[in-house]
C-alpha positions as CSV (number, residue, x, y, z in Angstrom):
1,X,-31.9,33.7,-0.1
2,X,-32.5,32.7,-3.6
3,X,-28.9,34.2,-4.6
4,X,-27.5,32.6,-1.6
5,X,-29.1,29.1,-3.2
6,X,-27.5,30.3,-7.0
7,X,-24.0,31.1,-5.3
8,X,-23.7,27.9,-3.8
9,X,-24.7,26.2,-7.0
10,X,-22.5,28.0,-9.1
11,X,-19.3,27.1,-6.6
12,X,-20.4,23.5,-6.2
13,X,-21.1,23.1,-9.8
14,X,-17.3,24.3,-10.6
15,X,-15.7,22.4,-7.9
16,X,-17.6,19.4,-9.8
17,X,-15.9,20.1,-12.7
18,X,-12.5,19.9,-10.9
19,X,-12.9,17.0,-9.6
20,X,-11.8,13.9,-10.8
21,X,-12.5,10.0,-9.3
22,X,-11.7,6.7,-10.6
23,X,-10.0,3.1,-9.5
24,X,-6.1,3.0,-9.4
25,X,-4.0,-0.6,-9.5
26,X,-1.0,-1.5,-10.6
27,X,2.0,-4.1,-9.7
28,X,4.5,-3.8,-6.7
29,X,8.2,-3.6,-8.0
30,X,9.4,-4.6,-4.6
31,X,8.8,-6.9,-2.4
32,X,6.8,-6.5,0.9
33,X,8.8,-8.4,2.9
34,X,12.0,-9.4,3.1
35,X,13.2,-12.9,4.8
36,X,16.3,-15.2,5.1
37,X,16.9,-18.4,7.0
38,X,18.5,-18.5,10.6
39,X,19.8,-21.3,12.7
40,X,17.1,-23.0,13.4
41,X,13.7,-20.6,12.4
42,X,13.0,-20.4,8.2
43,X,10.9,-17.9,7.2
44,X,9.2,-17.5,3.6
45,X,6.9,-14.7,2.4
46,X,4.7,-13.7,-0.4
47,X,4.6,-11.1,-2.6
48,X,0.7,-10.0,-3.8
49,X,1.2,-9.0,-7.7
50,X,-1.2,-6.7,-7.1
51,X,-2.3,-3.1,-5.8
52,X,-5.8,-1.7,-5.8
53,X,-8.2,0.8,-4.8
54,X,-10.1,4.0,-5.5
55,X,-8.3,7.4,-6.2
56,X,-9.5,10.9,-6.3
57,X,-8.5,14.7,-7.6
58,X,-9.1,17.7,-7.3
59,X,-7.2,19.9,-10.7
60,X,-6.3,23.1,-9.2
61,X,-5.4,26.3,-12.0
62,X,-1.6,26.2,-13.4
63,X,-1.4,21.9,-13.8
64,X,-1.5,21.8,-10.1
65,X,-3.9,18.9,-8.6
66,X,-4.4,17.5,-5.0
67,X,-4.5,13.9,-5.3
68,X,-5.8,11.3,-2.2
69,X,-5.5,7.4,-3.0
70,X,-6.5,4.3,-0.9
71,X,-4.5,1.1,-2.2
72,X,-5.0,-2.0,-0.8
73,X,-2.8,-5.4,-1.0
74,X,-2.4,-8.9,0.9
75,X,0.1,-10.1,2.2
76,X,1.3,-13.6,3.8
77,X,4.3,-15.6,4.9
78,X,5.2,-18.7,6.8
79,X,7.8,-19.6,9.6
80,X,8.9,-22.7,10.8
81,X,10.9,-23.4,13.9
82,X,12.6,-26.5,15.3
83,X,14.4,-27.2,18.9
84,X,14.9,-30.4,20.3
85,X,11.2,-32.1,20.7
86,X,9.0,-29.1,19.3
87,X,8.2,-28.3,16.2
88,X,6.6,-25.1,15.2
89,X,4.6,-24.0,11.8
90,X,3.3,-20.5,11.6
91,X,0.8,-19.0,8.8
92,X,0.7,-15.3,8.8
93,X,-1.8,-13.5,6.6
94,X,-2.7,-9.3,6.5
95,X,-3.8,-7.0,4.8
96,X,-1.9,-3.2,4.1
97,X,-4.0,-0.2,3.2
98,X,-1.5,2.7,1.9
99,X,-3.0,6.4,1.6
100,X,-1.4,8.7,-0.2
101,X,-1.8,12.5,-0.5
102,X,0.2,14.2,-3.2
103,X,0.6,17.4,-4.7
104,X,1.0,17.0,-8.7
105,X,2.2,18.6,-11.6
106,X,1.5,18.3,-14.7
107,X,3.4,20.0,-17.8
108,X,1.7,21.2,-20.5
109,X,0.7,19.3,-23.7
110,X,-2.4,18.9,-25.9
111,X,-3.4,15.1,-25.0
112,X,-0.5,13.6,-23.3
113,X,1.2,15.6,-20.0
114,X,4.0,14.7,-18.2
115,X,3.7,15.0,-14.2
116,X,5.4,14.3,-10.8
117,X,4.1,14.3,-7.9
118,X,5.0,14.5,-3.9
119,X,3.9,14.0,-0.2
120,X,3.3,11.7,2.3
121,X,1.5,8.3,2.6
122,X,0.0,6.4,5.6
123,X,0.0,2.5,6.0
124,X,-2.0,0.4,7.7
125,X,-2.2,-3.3,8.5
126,X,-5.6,-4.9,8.9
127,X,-7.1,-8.3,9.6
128,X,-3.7,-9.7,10.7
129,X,-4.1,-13.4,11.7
130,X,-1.4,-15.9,12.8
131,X,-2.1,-19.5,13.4
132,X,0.3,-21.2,15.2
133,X,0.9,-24.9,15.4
134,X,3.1,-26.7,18.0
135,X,3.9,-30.4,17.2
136,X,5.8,-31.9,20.7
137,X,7.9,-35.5,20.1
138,X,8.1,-38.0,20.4
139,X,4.5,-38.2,21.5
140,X,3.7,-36.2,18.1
141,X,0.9,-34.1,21.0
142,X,-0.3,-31.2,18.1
143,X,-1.5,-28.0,19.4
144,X,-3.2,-24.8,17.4
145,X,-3.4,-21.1,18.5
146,X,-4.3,-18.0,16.6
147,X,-3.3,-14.8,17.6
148,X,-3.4,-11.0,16.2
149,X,-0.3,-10.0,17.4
150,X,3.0,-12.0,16.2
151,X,6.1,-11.0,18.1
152,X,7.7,-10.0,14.8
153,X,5.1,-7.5,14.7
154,X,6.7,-4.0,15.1
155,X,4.3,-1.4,14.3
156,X,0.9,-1.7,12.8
157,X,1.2,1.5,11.2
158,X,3.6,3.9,9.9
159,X,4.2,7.2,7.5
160,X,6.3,7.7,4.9
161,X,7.7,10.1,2.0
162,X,6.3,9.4,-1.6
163,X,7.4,10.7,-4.8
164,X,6.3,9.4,-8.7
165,X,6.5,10.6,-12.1
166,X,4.2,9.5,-14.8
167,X,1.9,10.6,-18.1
168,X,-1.6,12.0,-18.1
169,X,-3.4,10.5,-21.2
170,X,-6.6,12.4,-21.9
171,X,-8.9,10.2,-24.0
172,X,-12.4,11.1,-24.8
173,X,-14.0,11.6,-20.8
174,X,-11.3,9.2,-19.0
175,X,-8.0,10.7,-17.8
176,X,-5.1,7.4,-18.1
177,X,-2.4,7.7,-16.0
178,X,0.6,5.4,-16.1
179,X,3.6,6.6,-13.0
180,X,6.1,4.9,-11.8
181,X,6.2,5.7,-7.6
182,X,8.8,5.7,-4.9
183,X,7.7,5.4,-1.0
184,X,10.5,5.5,2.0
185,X,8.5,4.3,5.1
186,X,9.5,5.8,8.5
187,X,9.3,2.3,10.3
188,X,9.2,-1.4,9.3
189,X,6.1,-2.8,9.9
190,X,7.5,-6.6,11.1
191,X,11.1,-6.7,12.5
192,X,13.1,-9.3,14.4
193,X,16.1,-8.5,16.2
194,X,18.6,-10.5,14.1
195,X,17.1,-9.0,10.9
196,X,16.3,-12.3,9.7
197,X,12.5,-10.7,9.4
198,X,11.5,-7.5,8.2
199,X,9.0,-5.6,5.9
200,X,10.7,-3.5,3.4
201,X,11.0,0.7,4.0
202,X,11.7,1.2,0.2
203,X,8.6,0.5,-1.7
204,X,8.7,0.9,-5.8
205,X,5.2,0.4,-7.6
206,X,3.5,0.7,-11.2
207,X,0.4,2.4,-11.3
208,X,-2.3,3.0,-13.8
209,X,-5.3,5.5,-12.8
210,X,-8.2,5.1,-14.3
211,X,-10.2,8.7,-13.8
212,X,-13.4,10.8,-15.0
């Protein structure tokens, strides 16, 4: 038993050592959705300059390394909508949580190693909220609604194919990593039949991990 206890020590003790966590952020290249007016419905969205959330690694012999992020961002956009006596306003806000799992490789070097990575990444929307408000003329009646499910909603989740390339700075006990990262998503997230709506499949970002 005791050298059961030791064993297990021993092979927890070096998967410790290969394992590496920290906080990854960084700035969208992209936008997150993509909108244009038609006829008689505007719509106007807002890019978050920001992406953020924890990241962790485990360095496998040769420079391989299995890497698993969770990035978060908000999102918002408006809509507005006029026919003959009704006026509508809509506010839209979300949030996206994107996890990727990559296989990495890093080139060798003293300090400073070059890497790419690959795999696949799954996106989520939470805490989707729209209010709607209805103004009716000439009586200027105003009514509000809030729903969780806008009809430009087209799926709340999807997958997609990542790939990045980026530098591995060791300094003193933190690992920097700067990488530049590509994701194709399967599916748009919000899509309206005319195309005047619709989240963006091609999704460029700037990252910077921060890891021990």
């Amino acid at each position: 038993m005791r050298s059961l206890i030791l064993l297990l020590a021993g092979v927890g003790t070096a998967f410790s050592q290969h394992l590496s966590v920290g906080l990854k952020g960084g700035v969208p290249m992209t936008d997150f959705l993509n909108s244009v007016s038609s006829g008689t419905s505007v719509f106007s969205s807002k890019t978050q300059r920001y992406i953020v959330g924890p990241t962790v690694e485990l360095r496998l012999p040769a420079g391989f390394g299995v890497e698993l992020d969770a990035l978060y961002r908000h999102f918002s956009y408006n809509s507005t909508a006029s026919l003959v006596d009704v006026f509508t306003n809509n506010r839209t806000t979300g949030n996206a949580w994107e996890f990727p799992l990559l296989l990495k490789y890093r080139f060798p070097g003293p300090l400073v190693r070059p890497f790419v990575d690959a795999g696949v990444a799954f996106d989520t929307l939470s805490g989707l909220k729209q209010t709607v408000t209805r103004t009716i003329f000439p009586s200027r009646t105003t009514n509000t609604t809030t729903t969780s499910d806008p009809s430009e909603l087209n799926k709340k989740s999807t997958v997609g194919f990542v790939m990045g390339v980026g530098l591995d700075i060791h300094a003193l006990v933190i690992h920097l990593s700067p990488e530049i990262r590509y994701t194709r998503w399967g599916t748009e997230h919000f899509k309206l039949p005319n195309g005047s709506f619709l989240s963006n499949q091609n999704q460029a970002e700037f990252l910077v991990g921060i890891t021990f």
